[in-house]
C-alpha positions in Angstrom: 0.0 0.0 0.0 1.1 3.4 -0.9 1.7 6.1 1.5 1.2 9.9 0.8 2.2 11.2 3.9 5.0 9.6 6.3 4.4 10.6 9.9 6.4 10.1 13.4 5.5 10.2 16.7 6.6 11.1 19.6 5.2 7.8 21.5 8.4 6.2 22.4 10.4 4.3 25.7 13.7 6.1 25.3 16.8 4.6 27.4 18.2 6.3 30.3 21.2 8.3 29.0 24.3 11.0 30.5 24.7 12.7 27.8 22.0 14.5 25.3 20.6 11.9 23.2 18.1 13.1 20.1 14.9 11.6 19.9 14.7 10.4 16.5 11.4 8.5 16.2 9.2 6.1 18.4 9.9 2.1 19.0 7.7 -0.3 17.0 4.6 -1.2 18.9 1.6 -2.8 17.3 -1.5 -0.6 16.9 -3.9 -2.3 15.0 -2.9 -6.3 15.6 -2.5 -8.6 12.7 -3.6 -7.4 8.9 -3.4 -3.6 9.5 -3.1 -1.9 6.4 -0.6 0.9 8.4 3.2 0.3 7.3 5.9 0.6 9.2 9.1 1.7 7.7 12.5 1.2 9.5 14.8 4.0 9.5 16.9 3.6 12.6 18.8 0.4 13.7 20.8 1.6 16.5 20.6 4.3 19.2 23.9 6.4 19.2 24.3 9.6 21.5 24.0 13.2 20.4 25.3 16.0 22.0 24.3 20.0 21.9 26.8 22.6 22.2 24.1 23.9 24.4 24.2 22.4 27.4 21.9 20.2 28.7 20.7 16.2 29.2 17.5 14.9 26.5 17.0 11.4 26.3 16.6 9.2 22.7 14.7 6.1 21.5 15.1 3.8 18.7 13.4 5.5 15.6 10.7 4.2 13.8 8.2 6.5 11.3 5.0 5.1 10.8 3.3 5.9 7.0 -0.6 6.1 7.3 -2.4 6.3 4.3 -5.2 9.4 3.0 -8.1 8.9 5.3 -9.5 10.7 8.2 -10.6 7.3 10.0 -6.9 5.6 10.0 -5.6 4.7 13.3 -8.9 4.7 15.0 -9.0 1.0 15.3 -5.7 1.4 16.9 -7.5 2.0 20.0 -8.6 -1.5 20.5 -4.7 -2.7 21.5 -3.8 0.4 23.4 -4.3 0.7 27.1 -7.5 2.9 27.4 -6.0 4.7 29.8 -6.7 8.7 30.8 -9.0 8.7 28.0 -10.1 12.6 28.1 -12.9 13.4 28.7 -14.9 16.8 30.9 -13.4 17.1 33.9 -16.6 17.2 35.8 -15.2 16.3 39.7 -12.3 17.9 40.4 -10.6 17.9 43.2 -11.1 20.7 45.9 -8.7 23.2 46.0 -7.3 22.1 43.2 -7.2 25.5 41.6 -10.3 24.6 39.0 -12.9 25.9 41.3 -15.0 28.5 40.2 -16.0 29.4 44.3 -14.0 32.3 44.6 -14.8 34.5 41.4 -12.4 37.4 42.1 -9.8 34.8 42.2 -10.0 35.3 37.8 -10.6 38.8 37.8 -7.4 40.8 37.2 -8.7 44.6 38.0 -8.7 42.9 41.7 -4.9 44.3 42.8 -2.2 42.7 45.4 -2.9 42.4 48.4 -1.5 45.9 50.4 -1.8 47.9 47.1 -5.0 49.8 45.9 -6.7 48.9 42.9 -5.5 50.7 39.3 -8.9 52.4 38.7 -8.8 54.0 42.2 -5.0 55.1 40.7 -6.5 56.6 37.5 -9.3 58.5 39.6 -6.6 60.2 41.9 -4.4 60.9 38.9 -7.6 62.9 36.8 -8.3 64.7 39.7 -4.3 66.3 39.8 -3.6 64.2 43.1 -0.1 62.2 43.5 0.2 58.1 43.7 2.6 55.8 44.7 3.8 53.6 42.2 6.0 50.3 42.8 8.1 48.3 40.5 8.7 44.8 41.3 11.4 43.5 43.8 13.6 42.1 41.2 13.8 45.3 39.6 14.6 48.6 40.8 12.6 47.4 43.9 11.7 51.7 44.4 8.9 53.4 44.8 8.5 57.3 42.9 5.7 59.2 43.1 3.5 60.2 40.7 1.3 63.0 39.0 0.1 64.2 35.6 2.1 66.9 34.6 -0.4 69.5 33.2 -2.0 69.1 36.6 1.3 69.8 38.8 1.3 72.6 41.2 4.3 74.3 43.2 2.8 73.2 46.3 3.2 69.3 44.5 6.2 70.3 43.3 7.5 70.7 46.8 5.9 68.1 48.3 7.8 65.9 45.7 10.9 67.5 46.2 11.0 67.2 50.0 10.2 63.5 50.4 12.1 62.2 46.9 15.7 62.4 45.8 15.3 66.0 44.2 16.1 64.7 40.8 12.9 65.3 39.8 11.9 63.7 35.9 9.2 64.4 33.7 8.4 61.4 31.6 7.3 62.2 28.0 6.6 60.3 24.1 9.3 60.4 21.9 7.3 62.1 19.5 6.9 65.5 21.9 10.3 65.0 22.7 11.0 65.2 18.9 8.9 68.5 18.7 10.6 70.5 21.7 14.2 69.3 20.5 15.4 67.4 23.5 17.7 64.8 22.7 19.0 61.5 24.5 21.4 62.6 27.0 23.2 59.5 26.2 23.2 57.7 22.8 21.5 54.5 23.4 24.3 52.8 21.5 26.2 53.9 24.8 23.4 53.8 27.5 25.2 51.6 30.0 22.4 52.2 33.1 21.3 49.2 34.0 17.5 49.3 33.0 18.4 51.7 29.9 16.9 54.8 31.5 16.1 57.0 28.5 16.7 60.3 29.9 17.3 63.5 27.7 18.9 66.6 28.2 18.2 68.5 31.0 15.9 71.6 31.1 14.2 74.9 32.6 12.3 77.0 31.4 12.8 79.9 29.4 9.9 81.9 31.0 8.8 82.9 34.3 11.6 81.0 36.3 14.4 82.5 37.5 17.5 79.8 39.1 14.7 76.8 37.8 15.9 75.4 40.6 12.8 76.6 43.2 9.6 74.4 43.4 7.7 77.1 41.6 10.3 77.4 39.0 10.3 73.4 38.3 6.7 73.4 38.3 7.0 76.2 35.8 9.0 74.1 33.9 6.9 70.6 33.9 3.9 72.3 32.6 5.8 74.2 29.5 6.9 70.6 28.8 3.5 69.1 29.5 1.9 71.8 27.0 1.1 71.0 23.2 2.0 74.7 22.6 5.2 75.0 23.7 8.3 75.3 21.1 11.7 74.0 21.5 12.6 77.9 22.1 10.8 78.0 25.0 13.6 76.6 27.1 16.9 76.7 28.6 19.8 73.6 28.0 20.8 72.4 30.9 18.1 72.6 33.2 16.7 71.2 36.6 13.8 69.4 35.0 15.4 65.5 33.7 12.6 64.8 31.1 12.5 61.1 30.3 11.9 59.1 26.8 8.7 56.9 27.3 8.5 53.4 25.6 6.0 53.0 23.1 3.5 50.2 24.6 4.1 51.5 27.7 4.6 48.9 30.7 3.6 46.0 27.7 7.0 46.8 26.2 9.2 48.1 29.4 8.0 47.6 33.2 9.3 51.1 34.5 8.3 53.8 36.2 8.9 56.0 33.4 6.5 54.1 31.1 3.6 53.3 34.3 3.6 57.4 35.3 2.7 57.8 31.3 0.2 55.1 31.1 -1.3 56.1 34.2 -2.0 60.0 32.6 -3.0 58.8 29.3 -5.9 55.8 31.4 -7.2 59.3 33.6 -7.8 60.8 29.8 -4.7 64.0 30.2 -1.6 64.4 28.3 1.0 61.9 27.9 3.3 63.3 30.3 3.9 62.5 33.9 5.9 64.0 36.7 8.0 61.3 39.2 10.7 61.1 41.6 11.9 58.3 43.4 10.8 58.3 47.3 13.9 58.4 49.6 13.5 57.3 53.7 14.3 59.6 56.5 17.5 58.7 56.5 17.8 59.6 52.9 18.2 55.6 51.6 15.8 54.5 48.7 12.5 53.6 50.3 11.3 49.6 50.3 8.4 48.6 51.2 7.1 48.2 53.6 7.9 51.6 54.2 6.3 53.0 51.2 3.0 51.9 52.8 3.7 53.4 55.4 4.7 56.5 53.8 1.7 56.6 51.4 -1.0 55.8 54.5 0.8 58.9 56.5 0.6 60.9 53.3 -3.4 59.7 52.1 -1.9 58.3 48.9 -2.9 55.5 47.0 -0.4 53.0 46.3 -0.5 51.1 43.6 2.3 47.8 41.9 3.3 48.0 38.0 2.2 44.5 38.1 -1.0 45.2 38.5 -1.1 48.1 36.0 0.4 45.5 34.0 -2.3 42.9 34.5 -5.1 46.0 34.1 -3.6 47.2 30.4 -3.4 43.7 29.1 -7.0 43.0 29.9 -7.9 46.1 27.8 -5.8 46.7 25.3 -5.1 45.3 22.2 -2.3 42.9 22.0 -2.7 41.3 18.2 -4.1 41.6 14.8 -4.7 39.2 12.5 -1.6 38.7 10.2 -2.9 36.0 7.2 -4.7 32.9 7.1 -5.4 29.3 5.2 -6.1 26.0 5.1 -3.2 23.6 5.6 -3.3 19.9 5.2 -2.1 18.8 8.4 -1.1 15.0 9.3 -4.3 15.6 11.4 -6.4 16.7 8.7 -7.6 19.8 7.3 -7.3 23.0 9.9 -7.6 26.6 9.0 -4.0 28.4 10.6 -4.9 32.2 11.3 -1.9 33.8 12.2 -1.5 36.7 14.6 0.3 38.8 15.1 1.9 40.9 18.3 1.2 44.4 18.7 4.5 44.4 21.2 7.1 42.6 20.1 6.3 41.8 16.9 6.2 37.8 17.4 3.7 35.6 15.3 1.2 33.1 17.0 -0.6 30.6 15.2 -4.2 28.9 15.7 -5.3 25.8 13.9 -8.8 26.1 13.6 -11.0 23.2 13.0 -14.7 23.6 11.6 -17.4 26.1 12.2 -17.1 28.2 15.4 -20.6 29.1 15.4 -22.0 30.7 18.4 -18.8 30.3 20.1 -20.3 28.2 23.0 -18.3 25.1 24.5 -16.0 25.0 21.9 -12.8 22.5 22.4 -9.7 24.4 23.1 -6.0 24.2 23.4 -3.9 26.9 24.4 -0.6 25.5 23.8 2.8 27.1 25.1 5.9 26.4 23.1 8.8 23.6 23.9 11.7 23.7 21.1 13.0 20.3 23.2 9.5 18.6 23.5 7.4 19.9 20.5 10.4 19.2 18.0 13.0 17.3 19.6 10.0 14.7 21.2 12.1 15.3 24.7 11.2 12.8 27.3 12.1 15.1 29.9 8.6 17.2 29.9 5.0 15.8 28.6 4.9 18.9 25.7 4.7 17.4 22.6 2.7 14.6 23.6 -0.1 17.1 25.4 0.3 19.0 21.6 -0.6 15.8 19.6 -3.3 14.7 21.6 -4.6 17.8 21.8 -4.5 18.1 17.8 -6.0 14.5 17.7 -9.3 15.2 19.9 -10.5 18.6 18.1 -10.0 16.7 14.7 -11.9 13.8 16.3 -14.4 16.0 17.8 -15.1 18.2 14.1 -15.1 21.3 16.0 -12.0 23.3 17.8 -9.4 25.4 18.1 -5.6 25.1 19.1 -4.1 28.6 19.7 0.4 28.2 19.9 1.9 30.7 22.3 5.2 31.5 21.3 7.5 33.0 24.0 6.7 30.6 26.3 9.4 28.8 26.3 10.5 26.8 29.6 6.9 28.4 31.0 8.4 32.3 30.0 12.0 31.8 31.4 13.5 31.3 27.5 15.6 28.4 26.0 18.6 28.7 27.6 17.4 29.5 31.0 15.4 26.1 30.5 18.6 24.3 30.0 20.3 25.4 32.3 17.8 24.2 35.1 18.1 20.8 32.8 21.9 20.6 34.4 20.6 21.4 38.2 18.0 18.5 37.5 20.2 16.5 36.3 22.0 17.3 40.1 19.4 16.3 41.5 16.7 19.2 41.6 13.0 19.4 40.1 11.8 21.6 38.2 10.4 23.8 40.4 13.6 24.0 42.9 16.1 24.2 39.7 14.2 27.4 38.7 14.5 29.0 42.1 17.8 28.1 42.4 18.2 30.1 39.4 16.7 32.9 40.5 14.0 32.5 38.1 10.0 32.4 38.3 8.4 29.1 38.3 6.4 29.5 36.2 5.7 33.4 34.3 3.6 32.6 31.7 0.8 35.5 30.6 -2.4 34.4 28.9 -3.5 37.8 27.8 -2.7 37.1 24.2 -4.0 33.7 24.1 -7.4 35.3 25.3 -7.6 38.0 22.6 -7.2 35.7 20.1 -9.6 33.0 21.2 -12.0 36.3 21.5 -11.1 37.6 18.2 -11.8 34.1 16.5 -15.3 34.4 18.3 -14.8 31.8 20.9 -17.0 33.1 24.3 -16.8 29.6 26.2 -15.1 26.5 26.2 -14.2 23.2 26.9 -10.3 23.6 27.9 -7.8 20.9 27.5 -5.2 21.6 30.3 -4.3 19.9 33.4 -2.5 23.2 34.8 -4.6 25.0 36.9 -3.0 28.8 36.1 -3.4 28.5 32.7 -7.6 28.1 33.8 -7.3 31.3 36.0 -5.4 33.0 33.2 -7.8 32.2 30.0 -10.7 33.0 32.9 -9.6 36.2 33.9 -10.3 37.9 30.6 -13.3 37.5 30.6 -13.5 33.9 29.3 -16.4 31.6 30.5 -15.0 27.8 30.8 -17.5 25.5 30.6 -15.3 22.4 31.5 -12.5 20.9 31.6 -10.6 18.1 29.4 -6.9 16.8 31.3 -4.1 16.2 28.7 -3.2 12.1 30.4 0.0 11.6 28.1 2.9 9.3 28.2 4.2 8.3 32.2 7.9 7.2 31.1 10.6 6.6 33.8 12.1 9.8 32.1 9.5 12.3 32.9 7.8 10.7 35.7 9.4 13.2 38.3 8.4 16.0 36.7 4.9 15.3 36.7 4.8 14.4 39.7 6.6 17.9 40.7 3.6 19.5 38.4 1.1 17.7 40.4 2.6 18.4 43.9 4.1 21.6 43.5 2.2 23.3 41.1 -1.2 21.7 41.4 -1.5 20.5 38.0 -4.5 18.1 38.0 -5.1 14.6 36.5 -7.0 12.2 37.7 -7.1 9.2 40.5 -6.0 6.7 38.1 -2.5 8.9 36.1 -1.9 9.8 40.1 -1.8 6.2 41.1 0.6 5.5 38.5 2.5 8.9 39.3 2.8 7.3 42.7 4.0 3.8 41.5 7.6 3.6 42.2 7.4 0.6 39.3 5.6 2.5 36.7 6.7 4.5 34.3 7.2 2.5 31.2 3.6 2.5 29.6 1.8 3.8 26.7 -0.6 4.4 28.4 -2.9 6.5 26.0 -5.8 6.1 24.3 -5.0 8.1 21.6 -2.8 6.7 18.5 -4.0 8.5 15.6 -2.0 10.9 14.1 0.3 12.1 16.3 3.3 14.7 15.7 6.2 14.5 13.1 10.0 15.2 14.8 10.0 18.7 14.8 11.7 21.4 14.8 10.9 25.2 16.2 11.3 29.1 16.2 15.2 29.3 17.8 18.5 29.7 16.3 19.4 26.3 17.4 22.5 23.7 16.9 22.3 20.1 17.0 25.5 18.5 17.2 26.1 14.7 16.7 29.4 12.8 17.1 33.3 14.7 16.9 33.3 17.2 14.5 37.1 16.5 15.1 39.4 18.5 12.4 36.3 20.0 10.9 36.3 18.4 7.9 33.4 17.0 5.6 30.9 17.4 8.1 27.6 16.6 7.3 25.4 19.5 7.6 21.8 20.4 7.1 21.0 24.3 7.7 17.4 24.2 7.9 15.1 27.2 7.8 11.8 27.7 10.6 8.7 26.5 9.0 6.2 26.4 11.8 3.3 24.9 9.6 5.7 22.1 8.0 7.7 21.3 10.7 5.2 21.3 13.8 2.0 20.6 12.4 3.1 18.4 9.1 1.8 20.5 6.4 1.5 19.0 3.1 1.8 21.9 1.0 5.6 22.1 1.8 8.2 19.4 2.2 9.8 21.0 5.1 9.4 18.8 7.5 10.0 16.3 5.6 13.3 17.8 4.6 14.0 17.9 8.1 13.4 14.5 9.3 15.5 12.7 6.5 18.4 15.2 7.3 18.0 14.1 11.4 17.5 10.6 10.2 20.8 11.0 7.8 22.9 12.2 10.2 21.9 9.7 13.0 23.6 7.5 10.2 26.5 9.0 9.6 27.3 8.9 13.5 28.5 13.0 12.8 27.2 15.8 11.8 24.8 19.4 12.6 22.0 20.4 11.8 21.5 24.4 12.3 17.7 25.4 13.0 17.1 28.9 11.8 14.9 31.2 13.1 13.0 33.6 11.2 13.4 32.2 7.7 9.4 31.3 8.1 8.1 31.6 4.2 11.4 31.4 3.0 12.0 35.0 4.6 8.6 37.0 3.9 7.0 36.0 7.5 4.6 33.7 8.6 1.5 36.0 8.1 2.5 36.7 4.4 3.2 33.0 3.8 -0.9 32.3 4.2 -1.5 35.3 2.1 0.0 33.1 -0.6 -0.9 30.0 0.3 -4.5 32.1 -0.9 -3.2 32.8 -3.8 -1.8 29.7 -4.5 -5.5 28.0 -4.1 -6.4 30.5 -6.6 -4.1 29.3 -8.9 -0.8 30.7 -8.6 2.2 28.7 -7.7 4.5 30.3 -4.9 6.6 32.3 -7.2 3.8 33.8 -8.5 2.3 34.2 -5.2 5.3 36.0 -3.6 5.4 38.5 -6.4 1.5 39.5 -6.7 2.2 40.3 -3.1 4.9 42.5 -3.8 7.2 40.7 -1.9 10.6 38.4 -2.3 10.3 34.9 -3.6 13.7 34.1 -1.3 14.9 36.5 1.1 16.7 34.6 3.1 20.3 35.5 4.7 23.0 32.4 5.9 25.3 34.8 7.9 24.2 33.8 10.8 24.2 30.3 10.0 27.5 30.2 8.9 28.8 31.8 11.6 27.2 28.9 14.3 28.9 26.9 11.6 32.4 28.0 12.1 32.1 28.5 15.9 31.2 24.7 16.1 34.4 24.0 14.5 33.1 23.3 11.0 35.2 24.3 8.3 34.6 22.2 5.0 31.3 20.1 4.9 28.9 17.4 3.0 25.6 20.0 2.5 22.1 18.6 2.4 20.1 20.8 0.7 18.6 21.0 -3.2 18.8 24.7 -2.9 21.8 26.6 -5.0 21.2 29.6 -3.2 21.7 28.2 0.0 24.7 26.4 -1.4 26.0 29.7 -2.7 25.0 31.7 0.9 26.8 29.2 3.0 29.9 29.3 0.7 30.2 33.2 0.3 31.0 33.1 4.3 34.3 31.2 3.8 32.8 27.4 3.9 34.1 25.0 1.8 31.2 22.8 0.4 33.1 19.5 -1.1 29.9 17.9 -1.7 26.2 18.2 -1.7 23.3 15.4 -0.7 20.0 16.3 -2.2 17.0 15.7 -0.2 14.1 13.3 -1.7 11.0 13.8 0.4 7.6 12.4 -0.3 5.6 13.4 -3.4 2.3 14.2 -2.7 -0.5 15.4 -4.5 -0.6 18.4 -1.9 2.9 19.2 -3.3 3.6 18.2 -6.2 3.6 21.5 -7.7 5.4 23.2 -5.1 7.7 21.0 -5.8 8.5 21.6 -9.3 8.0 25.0 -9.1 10.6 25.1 -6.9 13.0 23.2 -9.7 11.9 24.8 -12.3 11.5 28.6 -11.3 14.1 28.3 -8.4 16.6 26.0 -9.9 16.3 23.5 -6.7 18.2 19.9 -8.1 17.0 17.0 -7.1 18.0 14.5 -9.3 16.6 12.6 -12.7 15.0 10.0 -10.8 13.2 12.5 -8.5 12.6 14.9 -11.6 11.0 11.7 -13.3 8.1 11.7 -10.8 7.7 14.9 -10.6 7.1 15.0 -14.3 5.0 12.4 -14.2 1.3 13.2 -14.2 0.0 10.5 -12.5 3.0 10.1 -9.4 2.5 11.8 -6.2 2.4 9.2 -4.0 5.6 7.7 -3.0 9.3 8.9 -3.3 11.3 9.8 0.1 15.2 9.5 1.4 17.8 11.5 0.5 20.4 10.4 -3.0 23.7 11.4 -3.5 25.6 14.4 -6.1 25.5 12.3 -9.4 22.9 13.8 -10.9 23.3 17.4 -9.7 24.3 20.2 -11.4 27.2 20.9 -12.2 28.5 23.6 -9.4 26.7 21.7 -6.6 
């Protein structure tokens, strides 16, 4: 029977291992019992070790791809010789206190502040109606307090109140765009701004008119209004001054947690000018105030209080975070989903839902909100339950007709980033969990923010659901903007001896919920070696994500003929198996082929998504494509590049590995050309023969013919062939390339 889509998963019993070993596939384990029309292809005879130049401990199995044929239903009669274990289902007893309850309804509502601080509406009332507020930056910050007033509204009687009880340095914080207007540049390049939190200050100022030293209370407050007014002209003043005005962020506290940006935030909320007064709040003894002095010092002085946190928390409920980038229908080795990408207002990063049928009224529908894991959604890491809880969740809203999966990205190592992540992989490895290897570290447990994920589940018209999660904060943070959850669905994955700890960390430490029978098995010191899941459909290809990331196998020794796949980010091919690209493909034969070979890298690159143009432009074309174009043709009626991608970067991971001449697998003479221009020697090329589908057939040879990719005359021969697109994948050698590569 012929296959016209190969797929992995990440259902495996990977061996206990010291150093990093790469996941390269699953064992062999029957699914459907004798006559099943699912092949099983071999790939991977022996386990060998892997190691990253990042540092940090992953386990591997034996690999294994399993090739399912074109229908919906395959795999379902899998079921019958799996464990029906954890089968999800609405989570309709759970557990007091287990963080699921809906008793306590301010517990989800974030306008409800710290306990100690007042609320940030009571803060925008005081600051429309020209009185002061205390605001506080977290402990791991500055750890200050300043306070705070609009500055159109300041007096000289503020003005020495302010003086007398702060530093005396007292700032005006302003938009870079009035700053612009008045003439008031950076007092310090920001090439060369070497202050610890980047402090955008400007020149110094007084003004022109009506002061006389600009050093009095009346003459500062003289000052802050000329700046604070929309008439005032850059001849209005005096350089230097007494008045330190400050450059606000755009996006405020979203984009930069500082006073600077909360004192403007606060003034533009109350409806007044963006421009605040502050000054920091020094003790009697002239030291920087803590709290819990600044309570006291704000009770004594009738002044609300309030935490940038919870401004924070108040902004993200409001404003809005993302706009819809692109979207299209992707074949995925699920089925058909609609990806909608979206993208962030803040920073600029692109999040991806999968979409599956009609929304409708937006009531119950089945949802996923799905942080990112480079090591478990690509790499298929045993250490953490991530890629499994991805496939499932991907399998049950397919199943189901009806849902929506929503990818976070910066959420890596639950908000603490990549290499933070690994390097609490080394204190684990000592002997730490996961909770106690982050606090060792000095880092949150677990920071995650669920404000975006919200706004897109609202924007897609989602008003309840039924969530699949087994963490309890990720409930109370979908819940608290203004989300209704109508249930709950726990995620019962693989128990492997591997990850067994930190589940059981999750569950004890963090209140992650499963269910009596996954807890008994938690608590079996003997378990730990099941696959225990009642879910074997299609699962998730070995995958690769969104990071500028190495993987190094074997001695690279002298450097010489090292075989080397620089791969480029493709989040729909490479996480979610798209057949209208060969991507992931690509990238599992390379990881397969160098497995082999026993040596080699593989360099993941981030931000090559669409070959260069962007996630949200890539679904753009995939429209066009449906409409007839192919993706050259696509790319230009967009106005945009049909390859803008850049090696440097690639190259230069490259040579800082120790790689100096290598074996390339690629069918792309531009990246052949890219790598070589940065001092690479290239003394031989492997193409790379992924399937032929019907999905990609074109895509394909468009790429050969319009982009000069060379395959080889076999591979060409199928192409050409009207009737092929079922079969064909491996990589060949160089003797039919052209000549050059």
């Amino acid at each position: 029977m012929a296959s016209s889509i190969s797929l992995s998963t990440p259902f495996y019993r990977p061996s206990v291992c010291k150093q990093l070993k790469l996941f390269t596939g699953l064992h062999k384990f029957s699914l459907n019992g004798p006559g099943s029309d699912l092949s099983f292809l071999q790939l991977n005879a022996s386990v060998s070790s892997a190691t990253f130049r990042i540092k940090a401990t992953l386990t591997s199995g034996r690999g294994v791809w399993v090739s399912y044929p074109n229908s919906n239903g395959v795999g379902t009669e899998g079921q019958r010789d799996v464990a029906a274990f954890g089968t999800p289902g609405i989570d309709t007893a759970v557990p007091a206190g287990s963080g699921f309850s809906d008793d306590d309804d301010d517990e989800y509502d974030f306008d409800t502040p710290t306990e100690g601080f007042a609320s940030v509406p009571e803060a925008i009332e005081d600051v429309r109606n020209g009185k002061m507020v205390v605001v506080v930056d977290d402990e791991d910050r500055e750890n200050e307090g300043d306070v705070i007033m609009a500055a159109e509204l300041v007096t000289p009687e503020a003005m020495a109140f302010i003086v007398k009880h702060g530093t005396g340095i007292v700032c005006i914080s302003m938009k870079e765009e009035d700053l612009e207007r008045l003439e008031l540049p950076l007092m310090v390049n920001s090439q060369y701004n070497d202050e610890k939190l980047r402090t955008a200050f400007t020149v110094t100022v007084d003004a022109k008119h009506g002061t006389t030293t600009g050093v009095s209370a009346r003459d500062r407050a003289t000052t802050v209004l000329a700046l604070a007014s929309k008439d005032s002209k850059p001849s209005d003043f005096n350089r230097p001054g007494h008045i330190f005005p400050l450059m606000y962020r755009e996006g405020g506290v979203l984009k930069r947690a500082g006073h600077t940006e909360a004192s403007v935030d606060l003034a533009i909320l109350a409806g007044l000018n963006p421009a605040a007064v502050l000054c920091e709040i020094v003790d009697d003894d002239g030291s920087m105030a803590r709290l819990p002095k600044l309570r006291q010092f704000a009770e004594r002085e009738n002044l609300k209080i309030v935490s940038i946190a919870d401004l924070i928390r108040y902004r993200r409920k409001r404003d809005k975070l993302v706009e819809p980038a692109g979207s299209a229908v992707i074949p995925t080795m699920w089925g058909p989903f609609t990806a909608n990408c979206y993208r962030s207002l803040l920073d600029g990063i692109e999040h991806i839902t999968m979409v599956k049928g009609d929304i409708g009224d937006g009531h119950d529908v089945l949802v996923r909100v799905h942080s990112e894991c480079l090591t478990g959604d690509i790499f298929g890491s045993a250490r953490c339950d991530c890629g499994h809880q991805l496939s499932i969740a991907m399998q049950q809203i397919e199943t189901a007709g009806r849902g929506v999966l929503v990818y976070l990205r910066g959420h890596e190592g639950r908000g603490i980033g990549l290499g933070h992540k690994l390097r609490a992989y080394n204190l684990q490895d000592d002997g730490r969990d996961t909770v106690e290897a982050n606090e060792e570290l000095g880092l949150p447990v677990d920071s995650r923010e669920y404000g975006i994920g919200a706004q897109i589940l609202r924007d897609l018209g989602v008003r309840s659901m039924k969530l699949m999660t087994n963490n309890p904060a990720k409930y109370v943070g979908l819940k608290g903007y203004g989300l209704t959850i109508s249930g709950r669905i726990p995620l019962l994955s693989l128990i492997t001896k591997e990850n067994k700890r930190y589940l059981e960390t999750k569950r004890a430490k963090m209140g992650h919920v499963y269910g009596s029978e996954f807890n008994s098995i938690l608590n079996n010191p003997d378990s730990g070696n099941g696959y225990k899941l009642g879910f074997v459909k299609h699962l998730s290809l070995l995958n690769f994500i969104k990071c500028h990331v190495m993987c190094l196998l074997g001695d690279i020794g002298d450097g010489h003929d090292v075989l080397v796949r620089v791969h480029s980010e493709c989040l729909t091919g490479d996480i979610f198996g798209s057949a209208r690209c060969d991507c992931g493909h690509q990238l599992s034969i390379a990881m397969q082929q160098i497995e082999t070979a026993g040596r080699g890298v593989l360099v993941y690159l981030r931000g090559h998504e669409g070959r260069g143009i962007g996630l949200g432009h890539k679904l753009r074309a995939y429209n066009l494509q449906d409409d007839g174009r192919d993706t050259v043709e696509a790319n230009e009626e967009l106005g945009l590049p049909v390859d803008s991608r850049e090696y440097g970067i690639g190259a230069q991971i490259l040579r800082d590995l120790g790689v100096r001449s290598m074996k390339l697998m690629t069918n792309n003479p531009a990246k052949y050309v890219g790598l070589k221009g940065y001092g690479l020697t290239i003394s031989g090329r492997i193409p790379l023969l992924s399937l032929i589908t019907k999905e990609n057939k074109r895509y394909l040879e468009t790429k050969r013919a319009k982009m000069g990719h060379v395959y080889g005359s076999e591979f060409n021969s199928i192409l050409n062939n009207p009737d092929s697109g079922n079969g064909k994948a491996g990589s060949g050698d160089d003797s039919n390339a052209a000549p050059g590569l």
